[in-house]
N, C-alpha and C positions, 0 to 999 in steps of 0.2 A: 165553219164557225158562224151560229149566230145573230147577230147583232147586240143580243143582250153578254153574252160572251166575249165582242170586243169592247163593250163598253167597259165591261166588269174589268177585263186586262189594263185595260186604259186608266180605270182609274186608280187601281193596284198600284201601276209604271207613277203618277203624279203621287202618289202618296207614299212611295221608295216603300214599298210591299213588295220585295221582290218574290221572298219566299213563299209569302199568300199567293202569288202569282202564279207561283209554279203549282200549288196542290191546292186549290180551291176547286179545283172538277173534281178529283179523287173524294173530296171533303163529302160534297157536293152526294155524289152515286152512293156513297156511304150513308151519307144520313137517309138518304130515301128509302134503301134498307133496311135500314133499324130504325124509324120513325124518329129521328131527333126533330126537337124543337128547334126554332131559328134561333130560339136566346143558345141551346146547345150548339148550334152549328157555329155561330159566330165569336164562342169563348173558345171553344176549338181553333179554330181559324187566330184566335189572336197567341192563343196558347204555342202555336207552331210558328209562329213569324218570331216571337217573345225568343223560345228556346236557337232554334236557329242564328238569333242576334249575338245570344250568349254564345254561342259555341262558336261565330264567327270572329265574334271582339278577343275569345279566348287563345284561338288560334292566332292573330293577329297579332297581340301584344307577345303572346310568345316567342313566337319569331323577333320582335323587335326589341327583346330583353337579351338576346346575343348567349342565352344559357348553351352552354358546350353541348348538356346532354340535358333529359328533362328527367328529375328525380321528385319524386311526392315523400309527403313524411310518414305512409303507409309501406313504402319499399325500404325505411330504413330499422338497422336490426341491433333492438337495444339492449340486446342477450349480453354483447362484453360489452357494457358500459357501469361501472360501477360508478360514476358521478352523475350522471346522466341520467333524467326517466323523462315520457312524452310527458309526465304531467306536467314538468318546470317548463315547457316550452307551451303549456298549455296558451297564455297571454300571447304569443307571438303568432300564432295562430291565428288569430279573429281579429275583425277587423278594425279593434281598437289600435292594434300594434302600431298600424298607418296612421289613423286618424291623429293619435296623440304622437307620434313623431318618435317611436323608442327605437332604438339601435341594440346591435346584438354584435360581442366578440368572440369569434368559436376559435381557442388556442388547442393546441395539442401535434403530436408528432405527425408525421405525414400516416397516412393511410385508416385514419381515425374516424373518418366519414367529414369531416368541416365543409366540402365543399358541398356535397350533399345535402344536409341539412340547412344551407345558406339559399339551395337554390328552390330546395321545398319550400322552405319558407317564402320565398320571396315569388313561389309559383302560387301558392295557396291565397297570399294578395292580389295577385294577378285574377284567384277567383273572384275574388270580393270585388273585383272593379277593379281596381287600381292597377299603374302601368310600375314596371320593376324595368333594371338595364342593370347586367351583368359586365364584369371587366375585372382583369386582374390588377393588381398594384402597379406593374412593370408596365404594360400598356395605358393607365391612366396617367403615370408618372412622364412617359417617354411622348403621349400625345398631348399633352398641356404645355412638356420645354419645349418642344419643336414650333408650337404655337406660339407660345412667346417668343421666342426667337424670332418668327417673322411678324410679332405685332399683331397677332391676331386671336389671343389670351381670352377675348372678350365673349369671340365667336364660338371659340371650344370649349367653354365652359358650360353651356345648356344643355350638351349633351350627359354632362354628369351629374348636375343640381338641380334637374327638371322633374326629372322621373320621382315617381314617389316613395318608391325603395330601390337600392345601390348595392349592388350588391362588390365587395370589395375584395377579391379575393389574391390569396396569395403573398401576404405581406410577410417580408422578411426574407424569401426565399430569392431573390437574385441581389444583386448588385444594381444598386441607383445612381445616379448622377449629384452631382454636391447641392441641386438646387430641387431635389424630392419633395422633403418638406416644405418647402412653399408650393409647391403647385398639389399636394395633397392639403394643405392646410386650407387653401382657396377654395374647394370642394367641402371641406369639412364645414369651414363655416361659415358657408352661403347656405346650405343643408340642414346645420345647426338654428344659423337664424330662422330662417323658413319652415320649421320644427317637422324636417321628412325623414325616414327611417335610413337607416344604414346597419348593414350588416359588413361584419370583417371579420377572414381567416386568417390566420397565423399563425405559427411554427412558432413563434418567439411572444414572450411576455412584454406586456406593453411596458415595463418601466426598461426594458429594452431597445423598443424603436426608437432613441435619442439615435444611439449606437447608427443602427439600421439604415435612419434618414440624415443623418451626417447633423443631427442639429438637436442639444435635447431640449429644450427651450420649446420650439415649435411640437417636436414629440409631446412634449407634456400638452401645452394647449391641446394638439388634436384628440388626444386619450381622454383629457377631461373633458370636453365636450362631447363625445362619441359615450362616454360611460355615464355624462350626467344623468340622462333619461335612459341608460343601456344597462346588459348588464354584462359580465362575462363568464362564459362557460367555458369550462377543461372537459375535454375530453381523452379517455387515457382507452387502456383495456389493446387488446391488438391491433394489430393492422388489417382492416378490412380487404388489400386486395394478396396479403400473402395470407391470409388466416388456413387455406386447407397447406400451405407447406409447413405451418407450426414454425417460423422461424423466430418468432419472439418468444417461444417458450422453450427454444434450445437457446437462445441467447440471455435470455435471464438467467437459466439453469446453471450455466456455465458448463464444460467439459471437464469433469473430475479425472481424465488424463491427462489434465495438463498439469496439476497440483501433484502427481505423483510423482516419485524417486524414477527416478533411470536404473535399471536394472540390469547388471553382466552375471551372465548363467544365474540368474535368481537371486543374486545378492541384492539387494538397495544400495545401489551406488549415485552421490550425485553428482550428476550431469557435468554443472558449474557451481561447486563448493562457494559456499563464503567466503569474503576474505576473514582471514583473521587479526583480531587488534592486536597489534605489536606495540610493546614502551616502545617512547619515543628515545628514552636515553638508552638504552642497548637493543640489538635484535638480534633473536638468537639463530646459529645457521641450523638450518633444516638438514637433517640428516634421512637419507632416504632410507625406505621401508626394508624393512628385514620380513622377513618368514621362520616362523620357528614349529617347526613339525616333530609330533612326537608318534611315530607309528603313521594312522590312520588319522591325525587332528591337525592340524598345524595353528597358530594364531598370526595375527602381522601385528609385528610390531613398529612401535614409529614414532623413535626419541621414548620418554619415559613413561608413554599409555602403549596400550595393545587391544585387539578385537580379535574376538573368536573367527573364524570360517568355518560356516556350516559345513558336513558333513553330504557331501553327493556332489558341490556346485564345484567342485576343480578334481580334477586326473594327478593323482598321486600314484607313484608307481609302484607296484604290484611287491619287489622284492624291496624295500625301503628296512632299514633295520629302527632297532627302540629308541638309539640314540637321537638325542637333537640334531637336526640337520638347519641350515641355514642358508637361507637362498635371497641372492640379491634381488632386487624389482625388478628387470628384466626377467628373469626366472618364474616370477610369479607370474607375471602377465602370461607367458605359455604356458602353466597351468591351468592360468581359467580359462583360456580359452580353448582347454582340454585336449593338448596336445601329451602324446607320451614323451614324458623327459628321458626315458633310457630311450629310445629309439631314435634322438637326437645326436648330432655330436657337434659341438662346438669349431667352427671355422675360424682355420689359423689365420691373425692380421699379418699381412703381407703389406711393407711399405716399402713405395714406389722408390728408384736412386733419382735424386734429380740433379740432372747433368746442367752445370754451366758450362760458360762461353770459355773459361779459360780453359777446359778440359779437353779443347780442339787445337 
């Protein structure tokens, strides 16, 4: 190496140039190649330390935003969203969203994309400069009482009210402690006053989180302040991570099996009948079903209405004469279920003697 070479390093290292440190010879061999000017050579050089910075602050704050997974709002698919287009998110996009302090509520059922879209958002800030920190309701809720608890409310607060967007995910979906609402409310509006962005998901409608946070009082404040400058969005349409098993459009649909009669040998039978409304001053006794067959037809009858029985659905026997024949309910039941009545015979009841004590 040099001497003009350690100089050059040298003063790269006092000027925290690291990255010009590293490819200033490459730069260097290159431009003597292609004839560049020194004014060329030197916006080059600033251009590669400039990019570098970005993509290392980029990297940086990412990791220190705590995002589960990293999601952009180029990877999300706004084919089933019928309340939803990128243009209404156009504003939260740029970097006014941060600057002027707006909040965003993404409500809808689980599998809707909310978290996704919370965390694009708050990645695309992260491009602009700005630092984002991720966390769910349950975890901010449970490390601010434990904090209080030991008196130290003060110190665990910066972690939430610092960052320039919040991202808040998860509200409504566990069980909180009686004292929720105050330690989300203390976030809400230290963030509020300080006009910095907050983003919340949720499963549940905000005139709901009174319910939620065990206080609705405080729920109102934090909703009207989070919506003063915010807005809220629904998202509906399926569920993003079952969408190739189609189970929301077998569950919308319903099973048209289920609405159907119960059927014995092709009749429409049902299942579990109505009750029937009986006067309250007399009820009449049910008399059980009769069969009345004339040849090849029979009808059931039952008290003073009757029903046909179609023709194929019961085993009528072969030598049966014109006259009416009459068969009690038991009777019938082994026809439909097509057994041959002549090739039956009736089993004689046989009752038991039963012997007492005195008969020894």
């Amino acid at each position: 190496m040099s001497a003009l070479d350690h100089d050059l390093d040298h003063l790269f290292k006092r000027l925290h140039l690291a990255h010009a440190r590293r490819v200033w010879r490459d730069l260097v061999q290159r431009a003597e190649r292609e004839s560049w000017s020194y004014g060329d050579f030197l916006g080059i050089l600033a251009a590669e330390e400039i990019a570098h910075r970005q993509q290392t602050r980029l990297a940086r704050l990412s990791r220190w935003a705590h995002f589960p997974y990293l999601k952009t709002i180029d990877d999300f698919n706004f084919t089933y969203q019928t309340s939803l287009r990128l243009a209404m998110l156009g504003s939260a996009l740029a970097p006014d969203f941060v600057t002027e302090g707006r909040s965003l509520i993404f409500f809808g059922k689980p599998g809707r994309g909310k978290t996704h879209l919370a965390i694009a958002i708050a990645y695309r800030a992260i491009q602009h400069g700005f630092d984002a920190y991720f966390t769910t309701a349950a975890t901010l809720i449970d490390d601010l009482s434990a904090a209080f608890r030991a008196g130290q409310l003060a110190q665990a607060l910066p972690t939430y009210t610092h960052p320039a967007v919040l991202v808040v995910d998860e509200v409504g979906y566990l069980t909180y402690g009686t004292d929720a609402a105050n330690m989300l409310f203390h976030v809400v509006n230290e963030r509020h006053r300080r006009r910095r962005s907050m983003i919340f998901t949720t499963n549940k409608l905000p005139k709901a989180w009174g319910r939620v946070l065990h206080d609705e009082d405080l729920a109102h404040a934090i909703v009207d302040r989070v919506l003063e400058r915010g807005r809220l969005f629904k998202l509906d349409g399926p569920s993003i991570r079952t969408q190739h098993l189609q189970l929301d459009e077998a569950i919308n649909a319903g099973s048209d099996q289920d609405d159907e009669v119960a059927t014995i040998s092709g009749i429409q039978w049902p299942e579990f009948p109505e009750p029937t409304a009986t006067p309250t001053r007399s009820v009449a006794r049910l008399e059980p079903p009769v069969v009345v067959a004339y040849g090849r037809n029979a009808e059931l009858r039952h008290g003073p209405g009757s029903s046909r029985l179609e023709r194929g659905t019961f085993a009528w026997p072969a030598d049966v004469c014109a006259a009416p024949v009459e068969l009690r309910s038991s009777d019938l039941l082994v026809l439909l279920a097509g057994v041959e009545v002549s090739a039956t015979r009736r089993r004689r009841l046989v009752r038991s003697r039963v012997v007492t004590a005195d008969r020894f």
